[in-house]
C-alpha positions in Angstrom: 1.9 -33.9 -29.6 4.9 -33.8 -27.3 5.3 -30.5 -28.6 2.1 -29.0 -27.7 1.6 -30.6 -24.4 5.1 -29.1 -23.6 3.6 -25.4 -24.9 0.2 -25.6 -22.8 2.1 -26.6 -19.8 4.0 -23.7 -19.9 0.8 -21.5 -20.6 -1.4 -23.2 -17.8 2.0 -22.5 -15.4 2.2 -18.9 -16.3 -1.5 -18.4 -16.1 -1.7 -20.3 -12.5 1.2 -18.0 -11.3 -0.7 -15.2 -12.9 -3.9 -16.2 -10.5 -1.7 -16.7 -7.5 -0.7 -12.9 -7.7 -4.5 -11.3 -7.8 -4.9 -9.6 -4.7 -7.2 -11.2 -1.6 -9.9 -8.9 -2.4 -10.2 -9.3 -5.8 -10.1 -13.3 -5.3 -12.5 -13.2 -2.4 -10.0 -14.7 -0.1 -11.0 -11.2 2.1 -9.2 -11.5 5.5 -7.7 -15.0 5.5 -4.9 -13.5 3.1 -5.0 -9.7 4.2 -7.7 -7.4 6.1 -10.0 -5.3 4.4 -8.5 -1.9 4.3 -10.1 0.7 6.8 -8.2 4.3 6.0 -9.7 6.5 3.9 -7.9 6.5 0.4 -7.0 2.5 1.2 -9.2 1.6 -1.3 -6.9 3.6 -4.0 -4.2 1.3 -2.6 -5.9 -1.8 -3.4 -6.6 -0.8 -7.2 -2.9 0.0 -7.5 -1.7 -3.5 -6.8 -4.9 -4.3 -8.9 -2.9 -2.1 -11.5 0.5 -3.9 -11.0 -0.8 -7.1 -10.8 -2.6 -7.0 -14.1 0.5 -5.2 -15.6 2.2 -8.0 -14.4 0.4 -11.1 -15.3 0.0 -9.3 -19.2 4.1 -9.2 -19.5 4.2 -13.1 -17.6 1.5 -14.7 -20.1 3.3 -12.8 -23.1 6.5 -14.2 -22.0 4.8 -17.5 -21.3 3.0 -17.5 -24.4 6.3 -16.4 -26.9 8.1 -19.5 -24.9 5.5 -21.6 -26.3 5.5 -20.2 -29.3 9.2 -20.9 -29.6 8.3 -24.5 -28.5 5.9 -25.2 -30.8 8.3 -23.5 -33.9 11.4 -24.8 -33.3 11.7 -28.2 -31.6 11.4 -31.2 -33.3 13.2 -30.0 -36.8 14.5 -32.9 -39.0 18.1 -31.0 -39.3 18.5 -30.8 -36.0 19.0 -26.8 -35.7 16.6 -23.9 -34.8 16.0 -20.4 -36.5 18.5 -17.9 -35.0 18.4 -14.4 -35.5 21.5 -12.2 -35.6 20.0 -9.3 -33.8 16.9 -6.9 -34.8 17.2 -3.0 -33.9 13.2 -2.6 -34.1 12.6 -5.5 -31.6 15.9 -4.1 -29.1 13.6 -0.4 -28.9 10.2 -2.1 -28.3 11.6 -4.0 -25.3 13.6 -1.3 -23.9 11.1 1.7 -24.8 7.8 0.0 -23.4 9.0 -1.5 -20.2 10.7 1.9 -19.6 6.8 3.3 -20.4 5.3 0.9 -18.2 7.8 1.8 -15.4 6.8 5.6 -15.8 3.6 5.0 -16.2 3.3 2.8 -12.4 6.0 5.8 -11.3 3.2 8.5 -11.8 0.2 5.8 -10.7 2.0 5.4 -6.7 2.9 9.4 -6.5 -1.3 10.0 -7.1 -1.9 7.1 -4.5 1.1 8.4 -2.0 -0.6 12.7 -2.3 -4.3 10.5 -1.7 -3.5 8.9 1.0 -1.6 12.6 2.5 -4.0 14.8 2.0 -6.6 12.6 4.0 -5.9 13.4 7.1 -6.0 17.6 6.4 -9.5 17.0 5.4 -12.2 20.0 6.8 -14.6 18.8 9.2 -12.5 15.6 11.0 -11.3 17.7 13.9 -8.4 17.8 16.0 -5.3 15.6 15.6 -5.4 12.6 17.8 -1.5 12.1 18.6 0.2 9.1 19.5 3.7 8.0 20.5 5.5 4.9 19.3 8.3 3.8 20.8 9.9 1.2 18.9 12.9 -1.1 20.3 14.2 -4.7 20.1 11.5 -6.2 20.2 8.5 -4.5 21.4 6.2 -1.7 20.3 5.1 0.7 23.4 2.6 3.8 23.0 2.8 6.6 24.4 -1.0 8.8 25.0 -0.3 13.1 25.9 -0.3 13.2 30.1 -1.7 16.1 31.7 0.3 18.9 29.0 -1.1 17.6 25.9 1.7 16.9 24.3 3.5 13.4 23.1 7.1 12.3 24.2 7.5 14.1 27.5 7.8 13.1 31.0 3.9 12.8 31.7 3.2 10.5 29.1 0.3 7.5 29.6 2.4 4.1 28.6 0.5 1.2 27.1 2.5 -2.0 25.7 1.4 -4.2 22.7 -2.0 -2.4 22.1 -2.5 1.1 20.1 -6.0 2.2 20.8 -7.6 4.8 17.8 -10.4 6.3 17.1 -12.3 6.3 13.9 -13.2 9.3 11.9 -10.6 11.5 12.7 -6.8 12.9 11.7 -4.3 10.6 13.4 -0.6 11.5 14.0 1.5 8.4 14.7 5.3 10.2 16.1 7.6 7.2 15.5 10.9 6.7 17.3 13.8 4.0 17.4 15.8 3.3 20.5 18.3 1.2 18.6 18.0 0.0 15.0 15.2 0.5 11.9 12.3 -0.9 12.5 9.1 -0.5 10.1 5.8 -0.1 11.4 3.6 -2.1 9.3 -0.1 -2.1 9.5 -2.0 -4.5 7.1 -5.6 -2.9 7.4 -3.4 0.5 6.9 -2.2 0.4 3.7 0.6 1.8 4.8 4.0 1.6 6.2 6.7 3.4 7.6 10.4 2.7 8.5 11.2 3.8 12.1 15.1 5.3 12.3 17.3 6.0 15.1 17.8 9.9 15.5 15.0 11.0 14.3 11.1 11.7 14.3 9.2 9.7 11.6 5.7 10.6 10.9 2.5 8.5 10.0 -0.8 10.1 9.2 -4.2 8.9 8.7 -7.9 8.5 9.0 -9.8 5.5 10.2 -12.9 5.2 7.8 -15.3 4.3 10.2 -17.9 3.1 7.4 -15.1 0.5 6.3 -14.9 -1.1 9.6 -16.5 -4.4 10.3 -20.0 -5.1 11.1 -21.2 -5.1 14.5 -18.8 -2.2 15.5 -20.2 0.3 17.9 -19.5 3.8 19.0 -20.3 2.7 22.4 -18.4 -0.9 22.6 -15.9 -1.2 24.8 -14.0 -3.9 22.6 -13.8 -2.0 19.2 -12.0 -3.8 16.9 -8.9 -5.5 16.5 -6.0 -4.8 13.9 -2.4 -6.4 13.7 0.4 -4.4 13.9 4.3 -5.8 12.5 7.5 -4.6 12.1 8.6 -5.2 8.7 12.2 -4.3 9.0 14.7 -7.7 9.8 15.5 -5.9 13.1 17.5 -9.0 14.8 16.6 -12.3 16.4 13.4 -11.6 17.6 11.9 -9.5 15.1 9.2 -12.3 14.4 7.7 -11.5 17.7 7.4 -8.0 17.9 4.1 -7.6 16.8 1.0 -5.4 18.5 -2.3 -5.0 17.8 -4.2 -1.9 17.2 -7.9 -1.4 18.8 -10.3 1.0 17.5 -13.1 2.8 19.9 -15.4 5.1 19.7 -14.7 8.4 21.3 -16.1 7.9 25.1 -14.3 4.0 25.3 -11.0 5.5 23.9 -11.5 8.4 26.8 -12.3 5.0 29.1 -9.3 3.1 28.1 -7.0 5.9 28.3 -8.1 7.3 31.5 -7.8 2.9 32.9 -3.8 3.1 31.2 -3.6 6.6 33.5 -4.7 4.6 36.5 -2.5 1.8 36.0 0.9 4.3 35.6 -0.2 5.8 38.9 -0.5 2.5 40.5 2.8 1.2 39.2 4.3 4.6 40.6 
């Protein structure tokens, strides 16, 4: 009895772990764990750590359920001694060759997902780039909108602090910089991330699927929508707080809230 108590505790362990892994979505947890995706080709994210998951929990409950197994076997002999084995050269290529299969098999799974998520923003029909720049340093995320020549990262720019505002439904260009160490711009509602290193320009694009954002957004609303922002690179002692938030507006309150950040530079200057 001992015996098989011990053996279903280690099955009911594995298969609680197993639970604890599914992703928010699939457990119905939604945003309390992690925001509903809104890019287009996020949704191909969320099957993948589906995919993983599952892959996963199959190799923990198989290892769970052989421990058990073994439990079950071997304890409790009236000599005192277990079954050993002195090796097996079938059993040494199935645990090497499948794993090895499996890691291939994820390899070629996150390379589809990666040329997904790339190829959405050069879809026809979403017009022109919307271009942003982030300017990342210990510990604060500023952005920087085009000035008067168009362009990101020059002299004219329109400087906002804490609070990227996008809109939906077409290409977005994100030109990253670091002023001092790596940081890692990290948007849960993304699916996606992206170190930020000193030296050089890193770039982040994607597309805002206006039909996956919540209900009650409005083209017209001057709130949009709220979206966290993180940096997921240890970047020093306050890398906890540099967070911002990203806010997503329909094309004539994104020209409003611009044109109000505009204003506010020229007061400041």
């Amino acid at each position: 009895m001992k015996r098989l108590l011990l053996a279903l505790l280690v099955l009911g362990a594995s298969g609680a772990a197993f639970w604890s892994v599914l992703s928010p979505h699939q457990m119905g947890l939604g945003a309390a764990t992690f925001p509903d995706e809104i890019t287009l080709g996020g949704e191909r994210v969320d099957l993948l750590f589906d995919e993983i998951a599952a892959l996963m929990g199959l190799v923990l409950l198989l290892t769970a359920g052989l421990t058990a197994w073994a439990v079950v076997r071997s304890t409790g002999r009236r000599d005192g001694h277990g079954t050993a084995r002195t090796g097996s050269a079938a059993l040494e290529a199935t645990w090497t060759v499948l794993p090895a299969l499996a890691l291939v098999a994820l390899l070629v799974r996150q390379l589809e997902v990666r040329d997904v998520m790339r190829e959405a923003p050069r879809a026809e029909g979403l017009g022109p780039v919307f271009r942003v720049g982030v300017d990342a340093h210990q510990f604060e995320w500023r952005f920087r909108y085009p000035g008067a020549d168009g362009e990101v990262w020059t002299a004219d720019d329109i400087l906002t602090l804490g609070e990227l505002a996008l809109p939906p439904g077409r290409p977005i260009e994100l030109v990253m910089r670091s002023r001092d160490v790596i940081h890692s711009f990290f948007a849960p509602a993304l699916r996606t991330k992206r170190d930020v290193v000193p030296g050089r320009d890193t770039l982040l694009a994607f597309v805002i699927d206006g039909a996956d954002l919540p209900l009650g957004f409005e083209d017209d609303s001057a709130s949009g929508v709220l979206f966290g922002i993180e940096c997921a690179e240890l970047c020093g002692f306050g890398h906890g707080a540099m967070v911002a938030r990203i806010r997503v507006l329909g094309a004539a309150p994104l020209a409003a809230w611009v044109s109000a950040r505009a204003r506010e530079r020229l007061a400041r200057d």
